[in-house]
N, C-alpha and C positions, 0 to 999 in steps of 0.2 A: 351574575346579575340576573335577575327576574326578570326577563322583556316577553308582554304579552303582548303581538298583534290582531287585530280583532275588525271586526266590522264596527264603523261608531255609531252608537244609538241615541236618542232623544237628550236623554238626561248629561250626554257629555256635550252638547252645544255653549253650555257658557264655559267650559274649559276650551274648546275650540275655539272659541271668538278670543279668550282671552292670546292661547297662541298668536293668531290672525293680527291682532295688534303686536306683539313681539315682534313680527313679521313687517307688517309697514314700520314700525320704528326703525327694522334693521336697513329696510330699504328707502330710507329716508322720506316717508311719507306719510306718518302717524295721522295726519288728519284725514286724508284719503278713507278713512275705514268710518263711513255712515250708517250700513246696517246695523239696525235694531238686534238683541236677543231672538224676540219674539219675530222680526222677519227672516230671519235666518235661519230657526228652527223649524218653521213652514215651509221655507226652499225645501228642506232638508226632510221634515217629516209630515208637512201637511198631507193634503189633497193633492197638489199638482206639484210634486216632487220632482225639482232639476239637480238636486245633488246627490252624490254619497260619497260615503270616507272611509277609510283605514284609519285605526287611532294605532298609539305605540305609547303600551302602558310597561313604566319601571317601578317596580315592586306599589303594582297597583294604580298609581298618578298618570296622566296624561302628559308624557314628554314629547308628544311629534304625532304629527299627521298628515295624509294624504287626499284631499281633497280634488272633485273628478265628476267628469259627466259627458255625456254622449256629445260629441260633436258631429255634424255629418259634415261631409265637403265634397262638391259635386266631382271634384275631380278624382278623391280618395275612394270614397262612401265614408261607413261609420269610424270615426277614429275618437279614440279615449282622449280627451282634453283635460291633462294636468292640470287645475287651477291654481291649489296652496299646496307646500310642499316646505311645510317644517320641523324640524329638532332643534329641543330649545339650545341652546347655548353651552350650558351644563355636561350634554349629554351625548354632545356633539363629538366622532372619534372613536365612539362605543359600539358601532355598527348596524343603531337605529336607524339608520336614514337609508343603510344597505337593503335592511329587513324590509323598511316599507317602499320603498323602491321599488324591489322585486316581487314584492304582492300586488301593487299596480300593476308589474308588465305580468304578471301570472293571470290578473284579472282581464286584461286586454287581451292574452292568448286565450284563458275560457271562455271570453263573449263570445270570439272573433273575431276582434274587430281588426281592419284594414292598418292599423299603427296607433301609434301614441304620441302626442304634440305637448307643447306647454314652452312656457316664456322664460327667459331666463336675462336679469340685466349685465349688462357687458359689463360691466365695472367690481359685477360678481367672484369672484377670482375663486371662491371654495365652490361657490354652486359650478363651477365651467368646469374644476377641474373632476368634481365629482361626477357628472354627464359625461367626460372625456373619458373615464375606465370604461363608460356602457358605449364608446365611439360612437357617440351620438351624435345626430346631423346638426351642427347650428347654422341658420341660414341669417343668410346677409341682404340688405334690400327691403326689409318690410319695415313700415311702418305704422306702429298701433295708433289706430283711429278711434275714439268714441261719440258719443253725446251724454251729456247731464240728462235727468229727470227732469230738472229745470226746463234745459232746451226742447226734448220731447212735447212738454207741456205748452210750448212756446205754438 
């Protein structure tokens, strides 16, 4: 199999978004995904850039990617915050999600950053057991908080 890992660039943002949605469908929350194209590729490649990716190209196409950005936490310092983290379906088994895994944790050891975080749902049973080969910490007791746009504006 052809599997190229690579840095993602501009022109692969609407194959990313389209993943991103794969993703909220799997985790039952298709509507949740409001970003725009065009806001997305601005996080990503405007001026005030808060993201960057790993893509995981199979003979060429975009099958997975790694999605990430500096977190700090007073307690840590700088730790890499896993945001999206998908292989589509297809593909899943093939050893994509290995590859870019451990190009995240290679990227976390070249920054140096203090660790690596990211979310995972309990009811996930492939994503847990795949965090369980890297004996990964899964912690108990937090609960994700937000606020809407809406409310902000409020």
């Amino acid at each position: 199999m052809n599997i190229n890992i690579r840095v993602a660039e501009e022109r692969d943002c609407p194959r990313i978004l389209e993943l991103i949605n794969e993703l909220a469908v799997y985790e039952r929350a298709p509507e949740e995904v409001t970003v725009t194209l065009e806001e997305f590729a601005a996080a990503g490649f405007g001026p005030d850039k808060v993201w960057k990716a790993f893509v995981a190209e199979v003979a060429g196409k975009i099958e997975g990617f790694a999605l990430y950005y500096v977190r700090y936490s007073t307690w840590k310092g700088c730790r890499l915050y896993l945001e999206d983290f998908i292989v589509t379906e297809v593909q899943r088994g093939n050893g994509l999600g290995t590859m870019l895994f451990d190009t995240v944790i290679r990227e976390a050891k070249d920054k140096n950053y203090n660790g690596m975080v990211w979310q995972v749902l309990d009811w996930n049973e492939p994503a847990l057991n795949f965090y369980n080969k890297y004996q990964a910490h899964l912690e108990e007791g937090w609960l994700n908080a937000s606020l809407s746009k809406d409310q902000i504006l409020k």
